[in-house]
N, C-alpha and C positions, 0 to 999 in steps of 0.2 A: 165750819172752818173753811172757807171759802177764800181764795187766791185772788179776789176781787180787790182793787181799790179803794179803800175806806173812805169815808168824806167823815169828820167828826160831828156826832148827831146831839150832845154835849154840850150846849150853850153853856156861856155865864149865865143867862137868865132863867135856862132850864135846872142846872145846878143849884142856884139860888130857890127856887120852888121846891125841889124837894130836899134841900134842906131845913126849911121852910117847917114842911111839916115831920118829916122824919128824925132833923135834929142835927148838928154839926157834924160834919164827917161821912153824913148816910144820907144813900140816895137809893133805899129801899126800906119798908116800914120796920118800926118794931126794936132798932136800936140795941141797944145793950141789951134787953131783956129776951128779944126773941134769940139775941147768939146765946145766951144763956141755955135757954132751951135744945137748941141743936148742937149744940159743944155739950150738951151734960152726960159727963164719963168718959170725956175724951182730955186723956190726958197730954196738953200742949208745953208742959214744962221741959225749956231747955233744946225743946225739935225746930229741926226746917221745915220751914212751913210756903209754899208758896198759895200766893190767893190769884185766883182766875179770875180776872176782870175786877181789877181793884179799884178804880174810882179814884173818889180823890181819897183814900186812904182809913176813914173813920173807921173802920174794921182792922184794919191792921194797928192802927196805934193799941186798940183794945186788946187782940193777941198779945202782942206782947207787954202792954203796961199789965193789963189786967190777970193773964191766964200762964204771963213765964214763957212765951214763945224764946228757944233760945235766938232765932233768927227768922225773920220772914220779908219774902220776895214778893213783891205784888205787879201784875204784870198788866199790861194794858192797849188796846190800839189806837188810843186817844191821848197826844203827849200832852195836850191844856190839864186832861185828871193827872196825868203822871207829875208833869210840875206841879201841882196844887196838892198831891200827896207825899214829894217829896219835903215840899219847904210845910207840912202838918209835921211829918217824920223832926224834924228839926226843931219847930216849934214846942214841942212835945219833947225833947231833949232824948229820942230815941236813933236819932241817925245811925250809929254804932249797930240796931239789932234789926232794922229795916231798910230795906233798899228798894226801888221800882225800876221799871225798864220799859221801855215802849215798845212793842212786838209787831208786826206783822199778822194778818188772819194767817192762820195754815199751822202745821207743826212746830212745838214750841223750839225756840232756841236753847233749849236746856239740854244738860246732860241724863242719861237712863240714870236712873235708881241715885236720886241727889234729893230728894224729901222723905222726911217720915209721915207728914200729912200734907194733902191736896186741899184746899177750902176753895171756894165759893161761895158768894150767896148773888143773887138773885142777878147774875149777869149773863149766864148759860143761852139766855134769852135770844138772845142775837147770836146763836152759832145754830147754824140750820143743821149740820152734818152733828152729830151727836154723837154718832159710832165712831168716828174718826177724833171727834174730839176724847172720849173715853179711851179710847186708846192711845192718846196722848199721854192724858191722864196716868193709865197704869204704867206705861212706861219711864215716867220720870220717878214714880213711887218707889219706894226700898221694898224689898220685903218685907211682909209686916206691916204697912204703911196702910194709911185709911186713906178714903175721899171721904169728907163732910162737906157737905154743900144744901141750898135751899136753891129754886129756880119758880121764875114765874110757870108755869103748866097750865095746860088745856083740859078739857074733861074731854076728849076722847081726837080720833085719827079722822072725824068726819069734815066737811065743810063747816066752818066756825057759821053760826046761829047771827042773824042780824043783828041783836043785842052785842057782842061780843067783835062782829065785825065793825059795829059803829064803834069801839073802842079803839080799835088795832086800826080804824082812818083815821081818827082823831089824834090819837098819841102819835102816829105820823114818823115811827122810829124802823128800822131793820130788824124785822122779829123770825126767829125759827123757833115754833112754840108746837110741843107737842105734849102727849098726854102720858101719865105717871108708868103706865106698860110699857110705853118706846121706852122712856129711860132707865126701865130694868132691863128690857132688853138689849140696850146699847151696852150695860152695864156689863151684863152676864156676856154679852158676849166678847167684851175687850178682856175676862177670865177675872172679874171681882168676884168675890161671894162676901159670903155675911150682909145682904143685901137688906136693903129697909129704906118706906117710903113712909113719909109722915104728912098727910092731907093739912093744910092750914087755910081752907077756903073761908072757913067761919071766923076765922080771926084777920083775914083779909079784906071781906064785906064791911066788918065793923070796922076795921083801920083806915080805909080810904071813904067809909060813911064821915068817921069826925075827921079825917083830912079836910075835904068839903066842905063842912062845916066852917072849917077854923077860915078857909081862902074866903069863904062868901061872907065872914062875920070878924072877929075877933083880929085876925089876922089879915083880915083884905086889903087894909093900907101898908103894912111891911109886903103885902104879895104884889101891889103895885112899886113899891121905892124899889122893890127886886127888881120885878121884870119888865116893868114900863107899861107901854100897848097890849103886851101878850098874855097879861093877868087873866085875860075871859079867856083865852086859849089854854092858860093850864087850867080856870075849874071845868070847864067844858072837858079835860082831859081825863080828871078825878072823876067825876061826874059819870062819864062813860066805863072810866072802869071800875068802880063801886057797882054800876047795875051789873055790868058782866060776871063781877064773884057773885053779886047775887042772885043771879041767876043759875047760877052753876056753871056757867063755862068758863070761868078764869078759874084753876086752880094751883092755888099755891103751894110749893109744900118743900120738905125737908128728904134730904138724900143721903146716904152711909153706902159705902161697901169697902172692901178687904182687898187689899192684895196678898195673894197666900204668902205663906213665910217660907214654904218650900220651892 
């Protein structure tokens, strides 16, 4: 959560790629079935819900069409996602139970204890300060209130392995990427418990294996009508991070903790 100047990293063309492979609305793998998995037991009927780093939206229409969010806020430092999630909200005939806002890095504009649930997925990526961000986090939460979130993760606190660092030149975005213990310990120390870390490295290797796939074969003239010239720069970008999960240093995974009710 950095006071720095964003510059949006966001293209049309890069939005177009991975929705490309991931699917309308998402622009991290896995779609409706992996929120499936990290929503399972968490009851969203009728709650505020705000989503950290919303995108252009395909996650929040799912909140609430699919799971009963009574209201959810999606927040953003890129106002091209936030337009493009606002007029999904509407397309969707949701406006009424979704709204977005363009934010600032740094502490959110919100109010203390105004959600019942915190979500995320896979945008945490780009906040270097982690402690600072969780503690955002618990402070907007109610008592009682969960964080469910997914983030890209690292397999440990050391120098990223040349595999891993030819990803992170290539993909060529703002990353603060660290490993599944800092983010317990960001956790535990903003005062979460119920804590829980869910590895999805093995289901990341294989999603960005047939991502790859689909750019270089099936899909390689819709990945050109996208993105023009920079087609070989996104499979060149797949490419790079399929070997990183395969190797073990990208890891993906799924996040929970509690704000106590006392």
């Amino acid at each position: 959560m950095s006071d720095q100047e964003h510059e949006n990293e966001y293209t049309d063309d890069f939005v177009g790629a991975l929705e490309l492979v991931w699917g309308d609305g998402f622009m991290s793998p896995g779609g409706k079935g992996e929120l499936a998995l990290f929503l399972e037991g968490v009851d969203l009927s009728g709650k505020e819900v705000l989503d950290v780093g919303c995108g252009v939206g395909g996650c929040d229409v799912v909140l609430a069409q699919d799971y009963g969010a009574g209201h959810v806020l999606g927040i953003d430092i890129e106002q091209p996602l936030i337009d493009r999630a606002m007029a999904r909200a509407e397309q969707a005939g949701l406006s009424d139970r979704m709204s977005f806002q363009h934010v600032e890095p740094g502490p959110f504009p919100l109010d203390d204890a105004s959600f019942d649930i915190v979500f995320s997925k896979d945008a945490m990526i780009h906040i270097e300060d982690k402690h600072a961000l969780f503690k955002e986090v618990f402070r907007v939460l109610r008592p009682g209130g969960m964080f469910v979130a997914s983030d890209w993760m690292r397999r440990d606190e050391e120098v990223p392995g040349p595999v891993a660092q030819h990803w992170i030149d290539t993909v060529g975005l703002s990353f603060g990427m660290h490993s599944p213990p800092y983010y317990v310990d960001a956790l535990e120390t903003a005062g979460f418990v119920d804590i829980s870390t869910t590895d999805r490295n093995a289901f990341a290797t294989a999603a960005m294996k047939a991502d790859y796939e689909l750019m270089t074969g099936e899909g390689h003239e819709e990945l050109i009508r996208r993105t023009g010239d920079a087609a070989d720069h996104y499979i060149a970008v797949w490419h790079a991070g399929w070997k990183a999960a395969e190797c073990g240093e990208l890891r993906p995974g799924h996040l929970r903790g509690t704000k106590p009710a006392g």
